[in-house]
Structure formats: structure tokens, C-alpha cells
C-alpha positions as CSV (number, residue, x, y, z in Angstrom):
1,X,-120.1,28.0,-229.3
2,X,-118.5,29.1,-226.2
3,X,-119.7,28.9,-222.7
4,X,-121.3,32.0,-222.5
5,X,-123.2,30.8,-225.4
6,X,-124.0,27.2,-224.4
7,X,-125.1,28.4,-220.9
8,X,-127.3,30.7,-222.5
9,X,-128.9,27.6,-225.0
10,X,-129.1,25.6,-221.9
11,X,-131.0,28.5,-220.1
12,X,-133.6,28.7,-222.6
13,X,-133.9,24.7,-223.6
14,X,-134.6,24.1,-219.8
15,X,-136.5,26.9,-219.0
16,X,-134.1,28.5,-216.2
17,X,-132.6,31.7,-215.8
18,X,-128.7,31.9,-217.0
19,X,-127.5,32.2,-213.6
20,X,-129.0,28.9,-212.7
21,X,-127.8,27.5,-216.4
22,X,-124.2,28.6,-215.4
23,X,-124.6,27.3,-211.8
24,X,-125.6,23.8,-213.5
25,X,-123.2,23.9,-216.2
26,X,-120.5,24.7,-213.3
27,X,-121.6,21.8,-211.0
28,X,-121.1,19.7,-213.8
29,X,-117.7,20.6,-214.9
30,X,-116.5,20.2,-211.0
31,X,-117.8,16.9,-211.1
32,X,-116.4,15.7,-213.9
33,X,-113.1,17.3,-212.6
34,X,-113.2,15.8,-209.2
35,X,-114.1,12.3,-211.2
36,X,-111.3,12.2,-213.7
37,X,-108.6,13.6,-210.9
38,X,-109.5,10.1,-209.1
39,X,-109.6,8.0,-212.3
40,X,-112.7,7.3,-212.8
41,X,-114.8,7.6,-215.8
42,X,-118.0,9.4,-216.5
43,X,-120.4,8.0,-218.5
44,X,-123.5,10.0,-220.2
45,X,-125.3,7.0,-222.5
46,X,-126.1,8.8,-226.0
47,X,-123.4,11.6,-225.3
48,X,-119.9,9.8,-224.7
49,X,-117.4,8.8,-222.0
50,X,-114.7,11.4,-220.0
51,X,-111.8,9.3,-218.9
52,X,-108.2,9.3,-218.0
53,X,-105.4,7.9,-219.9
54,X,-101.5,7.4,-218.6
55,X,-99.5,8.0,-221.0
56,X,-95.9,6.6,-221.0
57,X,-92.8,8.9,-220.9
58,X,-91.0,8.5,-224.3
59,X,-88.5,10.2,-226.4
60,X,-89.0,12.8,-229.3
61,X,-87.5,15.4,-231.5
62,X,-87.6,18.9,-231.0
63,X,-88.3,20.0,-234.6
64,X,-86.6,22.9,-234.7
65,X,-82.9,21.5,-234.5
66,X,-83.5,18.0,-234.6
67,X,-82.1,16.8,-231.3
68,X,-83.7,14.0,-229.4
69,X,-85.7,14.8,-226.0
70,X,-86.8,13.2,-223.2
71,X,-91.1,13.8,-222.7
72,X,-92.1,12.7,-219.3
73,X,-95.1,10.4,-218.5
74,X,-98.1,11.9,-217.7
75,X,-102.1,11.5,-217.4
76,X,-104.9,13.3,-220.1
77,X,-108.1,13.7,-220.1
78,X,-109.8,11.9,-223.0
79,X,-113.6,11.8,-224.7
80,X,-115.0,9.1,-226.7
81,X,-118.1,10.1,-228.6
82,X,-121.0,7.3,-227.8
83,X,-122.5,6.5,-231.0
84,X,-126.2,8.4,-230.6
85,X,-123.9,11.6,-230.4
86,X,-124.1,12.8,-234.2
């Protein structure tokens, strides 16, 4: 399912037009956004959590010839499923 698609599901599950779907679905994603930029986690009970892990800088191979590089720290976004989610 892509957005266009989930927008359109959303639309029809809550009764709104899909401009006010996307406008929703939109809102949302900024939030989150604007959340996980400052650390903090989001929390929908029954969905899952959106957080931010730092993840140390640490060496690896590049597969292709083998040598050993250098990967630089940096923070992800992460998702844990809450249990009522499948």
C-alpha cells in the first residue's frame, strides 16, 4: 500500500474527503518528524513506538575489495511493533 492508497483507506474508514485524509495523514508525519529530530519518542498504545537510536561509529568492509572502512556515528529512526499490532 502506498500513500496514495492509505490516504484513500483512511478517507473512507473516517468518513472524510481525501484531501482532509492527506491533510491528516501529513500532520501526522510532521509530527512525528519534529518528535524524533528532538529525541523523543511517540507512542500509539496497540500500534507501536517511533524512536531514535545513536548508533556508534564503527569499522566495516567494503565488500567489493575487502578493505576495512571507517562508518561514522549517526542517529535512525526506529519502530517497535506494540503487541495488539498483528
Amino acid at each position: 500500500m502506498n500513500k496514495t492508497e492509505l490516504v484513500a483507506a483512511m478517507a473512507e474508514k473516517a468518513g472524510l474527503s481525501k484531501v482532509d485524509a492527506g491533510k491528516a495523514l501529513n500532520a501526522y508525519i510532521d509530527v512525528v518528524k519534529e518528535q524524533l529530530a528532538k529525541g523523543e519518542k511517540v507512542s500509539l498504545i496497540g500500534f507501536g513506538t517511533f524512536g531514535v537510536v545513536d548508533r556508534p561509529a564503527r569499522t566495516g568492509r567494503n565488500p567489493r575489495t575487502g578493505k576495512t572502512i571507517k562508518i561514522a556515528a549517526k542517529r535512525s529512526a526506529k519502530f517497535k511493533a506494540g503487541k495488539g499490532l498483528i
